[in-house]
C-alpha positions in Angstrom: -14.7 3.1 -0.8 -13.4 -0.1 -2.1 -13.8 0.9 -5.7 -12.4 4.2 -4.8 -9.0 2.6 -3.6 -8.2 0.1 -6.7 -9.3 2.7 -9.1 -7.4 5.3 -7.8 -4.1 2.9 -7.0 -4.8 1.4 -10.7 -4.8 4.7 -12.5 -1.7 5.9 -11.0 0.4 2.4 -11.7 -1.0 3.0 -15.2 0.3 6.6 -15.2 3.3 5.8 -13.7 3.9 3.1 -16.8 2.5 4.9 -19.7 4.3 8.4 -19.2 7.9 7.7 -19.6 8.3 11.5 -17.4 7.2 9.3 -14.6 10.1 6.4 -14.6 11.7 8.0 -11.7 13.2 6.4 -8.4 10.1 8.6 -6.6 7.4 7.0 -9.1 8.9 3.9 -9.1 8.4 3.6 -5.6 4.8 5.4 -5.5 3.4 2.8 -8.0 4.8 -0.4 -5.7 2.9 1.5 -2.8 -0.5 1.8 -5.2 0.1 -2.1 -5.7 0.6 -2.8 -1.7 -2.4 -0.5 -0.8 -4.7 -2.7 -3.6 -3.6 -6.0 -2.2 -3.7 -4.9 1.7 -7.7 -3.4 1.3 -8.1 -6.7 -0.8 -7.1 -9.1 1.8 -10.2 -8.2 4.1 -12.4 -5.6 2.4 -13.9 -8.8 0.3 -14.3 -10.7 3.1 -16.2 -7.9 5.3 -18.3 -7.2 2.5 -19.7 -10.7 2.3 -19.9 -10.7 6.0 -22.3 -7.7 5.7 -24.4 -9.0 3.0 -25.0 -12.2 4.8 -24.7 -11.1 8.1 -22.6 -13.4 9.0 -19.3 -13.2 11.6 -18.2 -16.4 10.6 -14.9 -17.1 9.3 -12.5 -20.6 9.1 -9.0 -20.6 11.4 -7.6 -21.3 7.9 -9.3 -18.4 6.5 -8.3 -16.3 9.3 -4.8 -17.5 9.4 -4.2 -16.9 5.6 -6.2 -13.3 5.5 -3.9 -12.2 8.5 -0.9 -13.6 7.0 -1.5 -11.1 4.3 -2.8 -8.7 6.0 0.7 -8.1 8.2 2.9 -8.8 4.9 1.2 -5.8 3.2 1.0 -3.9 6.0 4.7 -4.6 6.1 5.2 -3.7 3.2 3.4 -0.1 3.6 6.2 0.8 5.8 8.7 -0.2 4.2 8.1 1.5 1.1 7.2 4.7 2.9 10.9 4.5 4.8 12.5 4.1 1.0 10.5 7.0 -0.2 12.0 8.9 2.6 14.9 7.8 1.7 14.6 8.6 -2.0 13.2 12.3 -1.1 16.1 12.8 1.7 18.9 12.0 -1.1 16.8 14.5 -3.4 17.0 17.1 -1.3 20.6 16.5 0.9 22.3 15.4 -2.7 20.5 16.7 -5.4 23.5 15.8 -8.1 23.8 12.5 -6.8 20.3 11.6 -7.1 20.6 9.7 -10.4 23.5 7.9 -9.4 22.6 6.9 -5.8 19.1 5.9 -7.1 19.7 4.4 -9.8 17.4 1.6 -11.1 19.0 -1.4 -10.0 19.2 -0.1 -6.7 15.5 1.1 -6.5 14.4 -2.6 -7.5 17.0 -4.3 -5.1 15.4 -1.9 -2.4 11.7 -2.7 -3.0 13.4 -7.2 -3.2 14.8 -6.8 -0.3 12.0 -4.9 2.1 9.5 -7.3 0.3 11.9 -9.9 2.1 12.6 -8.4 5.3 8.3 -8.0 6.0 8.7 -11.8 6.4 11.5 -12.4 8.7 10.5 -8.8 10.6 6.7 -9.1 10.9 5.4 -12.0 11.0 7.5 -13.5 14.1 6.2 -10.6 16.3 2.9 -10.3 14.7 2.1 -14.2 14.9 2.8 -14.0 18.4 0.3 -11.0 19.1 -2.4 -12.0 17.1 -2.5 -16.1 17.9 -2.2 -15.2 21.9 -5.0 -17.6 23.7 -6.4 -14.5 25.5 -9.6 -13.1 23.6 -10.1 -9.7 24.3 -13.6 -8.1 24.2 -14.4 -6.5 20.7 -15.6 -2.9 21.3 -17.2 -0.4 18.6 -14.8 1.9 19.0 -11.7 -1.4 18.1 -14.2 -1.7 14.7 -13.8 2.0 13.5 -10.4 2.4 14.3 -9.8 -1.3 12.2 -12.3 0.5 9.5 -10.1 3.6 9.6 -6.8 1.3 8.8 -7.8 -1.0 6.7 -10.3 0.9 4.4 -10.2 5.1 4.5 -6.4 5.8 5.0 -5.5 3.3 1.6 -8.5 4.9 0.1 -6.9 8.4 0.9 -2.9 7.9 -0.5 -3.9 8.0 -4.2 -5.3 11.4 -3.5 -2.4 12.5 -0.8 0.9 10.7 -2.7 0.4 11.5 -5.8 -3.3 13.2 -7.3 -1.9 16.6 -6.1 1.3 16.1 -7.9 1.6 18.0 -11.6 3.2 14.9 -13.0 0.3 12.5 -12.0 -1.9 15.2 -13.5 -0.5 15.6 -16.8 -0.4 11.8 -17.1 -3.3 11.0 -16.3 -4.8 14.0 -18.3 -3.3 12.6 -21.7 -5.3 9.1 -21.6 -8.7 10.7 -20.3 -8.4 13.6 -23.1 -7.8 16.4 -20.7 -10.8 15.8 -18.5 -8.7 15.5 -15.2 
């Protein structure tokens, strides 16, 4: 599933770049979300996997510290992004003439800077404060698949929701592979 999530977030970046069709606001913003979703399963699918194959739970406070540090700034991130595409999609469809000029590039790069930013000041003070609380709370099976579901299947799923379906994707895609997509 792993594999399945940075090849499927790779190939659409890699659209997104090669097909000059694709250099849209809308794109633009669907291949920073391929980048978050490789970098958030990266920050603890690697991890996990070792833990299985040694069977081993253990993990440093630095480790654990840094790995949730990123964990919250990608996750961050996600949401972000997704309100900007909303954003993108609501101008598209309330101002269709004005797309172009509203969401221009500059704007679409100063949008992504600046939610990069805000995760940090946003996030982290509230998450920090959840996740480093003294109390330990018992860890249930059912806590483990839902952190499974999160972390792993949903990033796995947005190549093939966002942007798989979409005819633009297709075609680029289709052009590199020789029309085997």
């Amino acid at each position: 599933m792993y594999l399945v999530t940075v090849r499927g977030n790779l190939l659409i970046i890699l659209a997104t770049i090669s097909d000059s069709h694709l250099h849209t606001p809308m794109y633009f913003f669907l291949s920073n979300l391929s980048f978050v979703d490789i970098c958030f399963t990266s920050t603890t699918i690697p991890k996990m996997l070792v833990n299985i194959q040694t069977q081993s739970k253990a993990i440093t406070y630095t480790v654990c510290i840094t790995q949730m540090y990123f964990f919250i700034h990608f996750a961050g991130l996600d949401i972000f992004l997704f309100t900007v595409m909303a954003y993108d999609r609501y101008v598209a469809i309330c101002h269709p003439l004005h797309l172009t000029v509203i969401m221009n590039h500059g704007l679409c790069v100063l949008l992504v800077l600046m939610f990069w930013i805000s995760v940090v000041s946003l996030f982290y003070g509230t998450s920090l404060s959840v996740y480093l609380r003294s109390a330990v709370t018992p860890n249930s099976c059912s806590t483990a698949t839902a952190s499974v579901m999160y972390t792993v299947v949903t990033p796995m799923l947005y190549p093939f929701i966002y942007t798989l379906r979409n005819k633009d994707i297709k075609s680029a895609l289709r052009r590199p592979l020789g029309g085997q997509l």
